[in-house]
C-alpha positions in Angstrom: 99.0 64.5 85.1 98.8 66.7 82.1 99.1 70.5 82.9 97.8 71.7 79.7 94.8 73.6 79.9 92.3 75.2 77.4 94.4 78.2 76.9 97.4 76.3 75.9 100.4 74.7 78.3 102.3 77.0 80.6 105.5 78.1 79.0 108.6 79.9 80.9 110.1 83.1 79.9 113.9 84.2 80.5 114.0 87.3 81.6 117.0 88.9 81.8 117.8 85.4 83.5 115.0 85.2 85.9 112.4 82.3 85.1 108.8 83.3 84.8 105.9 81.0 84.3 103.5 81.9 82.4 99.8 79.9 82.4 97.1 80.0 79.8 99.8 82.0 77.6 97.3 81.7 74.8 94.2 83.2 76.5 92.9 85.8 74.0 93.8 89.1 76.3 92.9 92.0 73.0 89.7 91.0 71.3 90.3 93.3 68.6 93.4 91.7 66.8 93.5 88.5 69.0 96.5 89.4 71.3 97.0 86.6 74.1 98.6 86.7 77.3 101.9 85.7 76.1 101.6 88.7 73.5 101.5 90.7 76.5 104.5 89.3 78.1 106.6 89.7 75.0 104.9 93.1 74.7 106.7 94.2 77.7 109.7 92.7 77.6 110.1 94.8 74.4 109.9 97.7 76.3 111.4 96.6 79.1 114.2 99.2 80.2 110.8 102.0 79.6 108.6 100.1 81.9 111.3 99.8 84.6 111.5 103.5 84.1 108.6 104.5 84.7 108.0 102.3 87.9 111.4 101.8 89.4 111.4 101.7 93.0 107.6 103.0 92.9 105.2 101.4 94.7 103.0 99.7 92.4 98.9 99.5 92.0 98.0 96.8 89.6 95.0 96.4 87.4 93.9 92.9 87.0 92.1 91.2 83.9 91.8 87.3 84.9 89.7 87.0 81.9 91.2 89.1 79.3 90.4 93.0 78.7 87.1 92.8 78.5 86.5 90.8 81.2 85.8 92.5 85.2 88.8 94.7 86.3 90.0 93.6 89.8 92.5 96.8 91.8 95.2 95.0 93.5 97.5 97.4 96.5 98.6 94.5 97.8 101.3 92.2 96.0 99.4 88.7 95.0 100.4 85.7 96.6 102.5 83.3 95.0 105.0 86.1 94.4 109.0 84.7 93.8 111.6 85.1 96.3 113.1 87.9 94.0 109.7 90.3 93.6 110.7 93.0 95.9 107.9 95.2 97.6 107.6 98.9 99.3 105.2 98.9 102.8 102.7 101.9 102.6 100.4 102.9 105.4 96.6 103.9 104.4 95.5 106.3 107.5 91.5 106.1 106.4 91.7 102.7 107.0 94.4 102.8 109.5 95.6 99.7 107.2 99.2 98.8 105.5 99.7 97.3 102.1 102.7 95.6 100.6 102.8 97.3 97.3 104.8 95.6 94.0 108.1 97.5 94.0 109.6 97.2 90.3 113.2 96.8 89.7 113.7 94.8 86.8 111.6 93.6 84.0 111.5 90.3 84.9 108.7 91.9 87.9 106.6 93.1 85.3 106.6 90.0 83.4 105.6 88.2 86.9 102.6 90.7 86.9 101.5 89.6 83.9 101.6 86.5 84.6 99.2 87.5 87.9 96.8 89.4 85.0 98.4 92.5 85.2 97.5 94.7 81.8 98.0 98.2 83.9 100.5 99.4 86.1 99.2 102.7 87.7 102.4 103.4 90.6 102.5 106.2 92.9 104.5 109.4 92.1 106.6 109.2 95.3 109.4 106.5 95.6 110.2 103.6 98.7 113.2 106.3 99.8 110.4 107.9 101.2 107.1 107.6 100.0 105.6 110.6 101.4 107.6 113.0 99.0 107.1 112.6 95.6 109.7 112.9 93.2 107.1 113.8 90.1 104.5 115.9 89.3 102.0 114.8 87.4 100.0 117.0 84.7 96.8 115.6 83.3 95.1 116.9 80.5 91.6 115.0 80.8 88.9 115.7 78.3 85.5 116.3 79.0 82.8 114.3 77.5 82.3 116.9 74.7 86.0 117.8 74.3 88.1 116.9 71.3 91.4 115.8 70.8 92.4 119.4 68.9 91.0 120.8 72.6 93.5 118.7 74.3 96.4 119.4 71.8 96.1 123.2 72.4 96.1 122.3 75.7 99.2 120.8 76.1 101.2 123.3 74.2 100.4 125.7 76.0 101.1 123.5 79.3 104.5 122.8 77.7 104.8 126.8 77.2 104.3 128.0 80.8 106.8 124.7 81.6 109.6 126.4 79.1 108.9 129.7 80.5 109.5 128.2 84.6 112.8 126.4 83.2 110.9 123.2 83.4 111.3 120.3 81.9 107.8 118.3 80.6 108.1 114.9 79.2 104.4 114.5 77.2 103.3 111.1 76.7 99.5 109.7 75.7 97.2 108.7 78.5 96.4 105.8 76.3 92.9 106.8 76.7 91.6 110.5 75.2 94.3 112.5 77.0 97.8 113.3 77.5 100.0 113.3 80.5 103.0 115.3 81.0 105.6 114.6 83.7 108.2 116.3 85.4 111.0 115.1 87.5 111.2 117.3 90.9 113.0 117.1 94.0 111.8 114.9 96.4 111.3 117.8 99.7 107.7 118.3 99.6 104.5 116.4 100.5 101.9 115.6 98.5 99.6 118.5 99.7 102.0 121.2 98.5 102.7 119.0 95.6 99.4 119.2 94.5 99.0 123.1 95.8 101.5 124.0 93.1 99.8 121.6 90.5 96.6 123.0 91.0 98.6 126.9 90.9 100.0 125.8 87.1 96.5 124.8 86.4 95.0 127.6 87.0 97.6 129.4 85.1 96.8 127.4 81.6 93.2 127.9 82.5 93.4 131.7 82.4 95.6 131.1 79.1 92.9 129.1 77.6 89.3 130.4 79.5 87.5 128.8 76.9 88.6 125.6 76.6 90.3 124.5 79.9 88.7 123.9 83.6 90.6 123.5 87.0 86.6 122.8 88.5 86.5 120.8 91.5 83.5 118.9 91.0 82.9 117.1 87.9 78.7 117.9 87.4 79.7 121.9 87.5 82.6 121.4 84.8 81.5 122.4 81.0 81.0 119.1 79.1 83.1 120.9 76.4 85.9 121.6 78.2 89.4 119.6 79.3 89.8 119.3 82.8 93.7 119.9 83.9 93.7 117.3 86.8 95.7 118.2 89.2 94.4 115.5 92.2 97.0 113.2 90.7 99.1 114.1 92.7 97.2 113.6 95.6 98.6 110.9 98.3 97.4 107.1 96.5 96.0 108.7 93.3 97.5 106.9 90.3 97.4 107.0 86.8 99.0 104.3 84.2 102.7 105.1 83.7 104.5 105.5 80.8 104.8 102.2 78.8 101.5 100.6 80.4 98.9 99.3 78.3 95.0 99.7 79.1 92.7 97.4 79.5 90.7 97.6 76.0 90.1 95.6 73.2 93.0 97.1 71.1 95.6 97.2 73.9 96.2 100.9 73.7 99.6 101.7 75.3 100.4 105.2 76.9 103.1 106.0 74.9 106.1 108.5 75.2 106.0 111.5 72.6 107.9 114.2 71.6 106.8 117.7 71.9 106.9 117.9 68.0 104.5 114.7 67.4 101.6 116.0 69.3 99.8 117.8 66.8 100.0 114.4 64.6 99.5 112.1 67.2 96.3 110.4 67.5 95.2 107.8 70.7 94.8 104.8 68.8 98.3 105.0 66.9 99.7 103.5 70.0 99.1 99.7 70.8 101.1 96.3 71.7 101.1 96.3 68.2 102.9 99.3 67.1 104.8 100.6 70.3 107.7 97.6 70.2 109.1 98.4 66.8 108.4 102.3 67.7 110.8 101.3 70.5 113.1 99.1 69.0 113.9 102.2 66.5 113.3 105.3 69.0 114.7 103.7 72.2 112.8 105.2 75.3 111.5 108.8 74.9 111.6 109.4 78.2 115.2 108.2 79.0 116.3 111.7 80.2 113.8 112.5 82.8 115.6 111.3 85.9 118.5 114.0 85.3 116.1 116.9 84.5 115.1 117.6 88.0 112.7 120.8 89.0 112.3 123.0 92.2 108.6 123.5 92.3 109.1 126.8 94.7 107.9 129.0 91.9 104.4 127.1 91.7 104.2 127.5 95.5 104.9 130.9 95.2 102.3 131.0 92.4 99.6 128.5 95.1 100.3 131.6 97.9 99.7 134.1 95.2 95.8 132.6 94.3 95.4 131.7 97.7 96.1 136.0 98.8 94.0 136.1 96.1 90.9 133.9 97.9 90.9 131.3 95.6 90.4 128.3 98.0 92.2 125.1 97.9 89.7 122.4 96.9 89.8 119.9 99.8 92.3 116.6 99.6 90.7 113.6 97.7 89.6 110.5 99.8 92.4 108.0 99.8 90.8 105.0 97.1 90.2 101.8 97.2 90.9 99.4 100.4 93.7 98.2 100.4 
């Protein structure tokens, strides 16, 4: 019995000498320029020592696209069956539910590839590691526009976030969000939970906000904040709040890719330069941006000290985001 089907025969990849099938390689995945499947799977593997980066030994949500980008989105905690003997995975436990979830634990590219092949465009993993997944190891800064914000707004935004960061011996690696923002991440040491994690997030986002009162928000709820303004997000680092990682593409019709920058391309840098069409020679001649960031580790004590300082001050501690979706 013929196997092929209307989006072309399944083909199998080497990766780094794991076999990976891929099915309907040629199903169009980017309407824009025609990308397929198999474009995505050779996307990653370009990037492959980024991506297994960015997600090493993280557990792992994925978002789905069965159809393609513009098809329905499916959120997937749990690993999809039909996983290889060699897909490793991290356990988590989800209290609201009083549920557990077998996560996708990347190791090597050839488990990103395997996600693609399961319709994975985005990989969204946690900020804590399976060492122990209750301390996170990164904090997470993101610079979220408003409806009405621009893209100079969120420049400004971030050099001034990478100015208090210089200034608390910290180091920020910037990338795009792949969407209208920027993300900047730093490496910390893995001793606190997420709640003072995201105490001294919210305490540096506070801080740009009083450096920037007329363009930047920490407001809790989304219908008080000014349309106009970018919101410095700092419930992503809240226990199972993700956002794509570094290397991930999105789920639109150009495949945008949040992409590594340096500090010095930001004010040049515009959203859409970044795609599964650009980003593998960018890599292939600038290697992985973010290459450093396990060895530049920070001790967030100052921004607790800064969280005590607000909170003497009675500013209140917005209360912890809901854990999302069922797992």
């Amino acid at each position: 019995m013929s196997t092929k089907g209307e989006f072309g025969d399944p083909v199998v990849l080497d990766v780094d000498g794991y076999d990976v099938r891929l099915s309907s390689p040629d199903r169009v995945y980017f309407a824009a320029r025609g990308e397929t499947k198999r474009d995505l799977a050779e996307y990653y593997r370009s990037v492959g020592p980024g991506i297994v980066r960015a997600l090493r030994d993280r557990p792992c949500m994925l978002h789905r696209f069965p159809d393609g980008a513009a098809g329905k989105k499916v959120h997937q905690k749990r690993l999809p069956h039909g996983a290889p003997p060699w897909v490793e995975t991290v356990r988590l436990h989800f209290p609201r539910w009083n549920l557990h979830a077998d996560e996708l634990c990347v190791t090597k590219p050839a488990d990103v590839v395997w996600a693609v092949q399961m319709s994975t465009v985005e990989f969204h993993p946690w900020n804590s590691r399976r060492a122990d997944t209750e301390k996170p190891d990164e904090w997470r800064i993101d610079i979220d526009p408003m409806p009405d914000a621009t893209w100079a707004d969120v420049r400004k935004t971030a050099h001034v976030a990478h100015e208090i960061l210089d200034e608390l011996g910290a180091t920020g690696w910037p990338k795009t969000s792949g969407g209208d923002g920027l993300h900047v991440y730093v490496r910390i040491a893995p001793e606190h939970g997420f709640g003072d994690v995201r105490r001294g997030a919210l305490a540096f986002a506070r801080e740009v906000e009083r450096r920037l009162p007329d363009n930047v928000t920490t407001t809790w709820w989304r219908k008080d904040r000014d349309p106009s303004a970018v919101f410095v997000d700092f419930n992503q680092n809240a226990r199972d709040h993700t956002i794509a990682c570094a290397y991930s593409v999105r789920g639109n019709d150009i495949g945008t890719v949040s992409a590594p920058l340096r500090w010095d391309e930001i004010d040049d840098a515009e959203p859409g330069d970044f795609t599964i069409a650009t980003m593998p020679a960018r890599f292939a001649e600038l290697g992985d941006l973010h290459e450093g960031i396990d060895e530049a580790v920070y001790d967030i004590a100052p921004l607790l000290e800064w969280a005590a300082r607000d909170e003497a001050a009675g500013k209140e501690t917005p209360p912890e985001p809901e854990e999302g979706a069922k797992p």
